[in-house]
N, C-alpha and C positions, 0 to 999 in steps of 0.2 A: 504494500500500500504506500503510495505517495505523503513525503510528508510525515513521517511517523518513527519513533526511535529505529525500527527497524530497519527503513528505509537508510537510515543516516550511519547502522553499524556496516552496511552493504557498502557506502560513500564511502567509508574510514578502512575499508576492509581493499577495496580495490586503489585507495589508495596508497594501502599500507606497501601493494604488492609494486605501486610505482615507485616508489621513494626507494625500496629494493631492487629497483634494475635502473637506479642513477637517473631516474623522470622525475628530479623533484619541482620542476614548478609544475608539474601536471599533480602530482603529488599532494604540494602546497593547496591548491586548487579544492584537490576532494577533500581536504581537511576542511578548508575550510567552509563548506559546503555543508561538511557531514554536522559539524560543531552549531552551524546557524540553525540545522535542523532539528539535532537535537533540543539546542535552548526556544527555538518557538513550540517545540511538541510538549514545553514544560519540565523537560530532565534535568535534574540533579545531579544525578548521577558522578559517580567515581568517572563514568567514561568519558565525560567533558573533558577533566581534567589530563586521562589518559589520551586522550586525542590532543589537547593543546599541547601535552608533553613533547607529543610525536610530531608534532607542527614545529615547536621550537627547536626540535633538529634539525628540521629539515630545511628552519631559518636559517641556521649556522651553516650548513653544509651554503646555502645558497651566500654567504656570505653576509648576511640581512640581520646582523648582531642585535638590532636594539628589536626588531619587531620580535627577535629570539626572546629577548629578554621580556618583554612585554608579554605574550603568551606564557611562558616561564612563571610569572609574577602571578598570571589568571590563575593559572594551574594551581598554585600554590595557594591562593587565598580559597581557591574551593576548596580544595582538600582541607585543606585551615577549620573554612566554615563548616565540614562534614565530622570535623573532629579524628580525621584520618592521623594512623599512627603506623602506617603499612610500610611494606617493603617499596611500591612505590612512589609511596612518599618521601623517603629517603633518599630514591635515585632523583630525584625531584633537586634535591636541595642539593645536590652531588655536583647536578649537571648547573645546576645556582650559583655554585661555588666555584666550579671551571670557568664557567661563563664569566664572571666579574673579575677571576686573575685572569683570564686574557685581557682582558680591558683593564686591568694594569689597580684592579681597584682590591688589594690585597685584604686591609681590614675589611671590605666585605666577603670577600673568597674565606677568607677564617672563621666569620662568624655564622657562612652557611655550614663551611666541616664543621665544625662544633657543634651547631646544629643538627646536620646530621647524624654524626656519632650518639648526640645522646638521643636521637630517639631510636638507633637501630641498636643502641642497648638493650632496650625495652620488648625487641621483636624477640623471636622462638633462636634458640641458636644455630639453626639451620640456615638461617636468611645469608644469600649471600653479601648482600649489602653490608653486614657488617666489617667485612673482610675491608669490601672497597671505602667503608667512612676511614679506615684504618690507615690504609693505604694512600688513601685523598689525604689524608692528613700529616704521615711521615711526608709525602711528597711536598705539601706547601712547606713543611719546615727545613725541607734539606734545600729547597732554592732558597 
């Protein structure tokens, strides 16, 4: 049906498959497609947020750094507002923290690892994200 969450995870879905054979402004395209459709069908949803995720890579890849970060920041205040405390919220705040030491903004790249570490403390010890808060973070401190 047109118009409908489902319709919109079909939009994200085919263009997940673009963004994987290097078509990302066709890619960029079905996101954002899929994300407008979602928010007029009234979703909430975690998958807003997992679609903006997937958008603000495909900013960077594009070289389109602030509209990255812009999405980046959506993502994050939803999951914020969902009270999310997930593995993808983590990688969230990871890709938060890369994003801002390329742009040279260090105290904020430290304050998303930190960020992140402590709430992938909190997840199951399985997550692999904790590994990478660990690692995001020996790495800012050895540059």
């Amino acid at each position: 049906a047109p118009n409908t969450v489902e319709h919109a995870s079909a939009l994200a879905n085919v263009a997940l498959v673009r963004a994987e054979r290097g078509q990302y402004t066709a890619a960029r395209d079905g996101y954002l497609k899929a994300i407008a459709m979602r928010k007029s069908a009234g979703s909430r949803s975690q998958m807003i947020a997992s679609d903006l995720t997937t958008l603000g890579e495909i900013e960077i890849r594009l070289g389109e750094r602030e509209a990255a970060l812009s999405h980046l920041l959506e993502a994050r205040e939803r999951l914020h507002a969902l009270q999310s405390r997930s593995e993808v919220h983590v990688m969230l705040l990871l890709k938060l923290a890369s994003l801002s030491f390329d742009q040279g903004d260090r105290a904020g790249a430290l304050a998303w690892f930190e960020h992140a570490d402590e709430m992938a403390r909190d997840l199951p010890f399985r997550c692999a994200c904790k590994a990478k808060t660990l690692i995001g973070l020996a790495w800012f401190h050895l540059e």
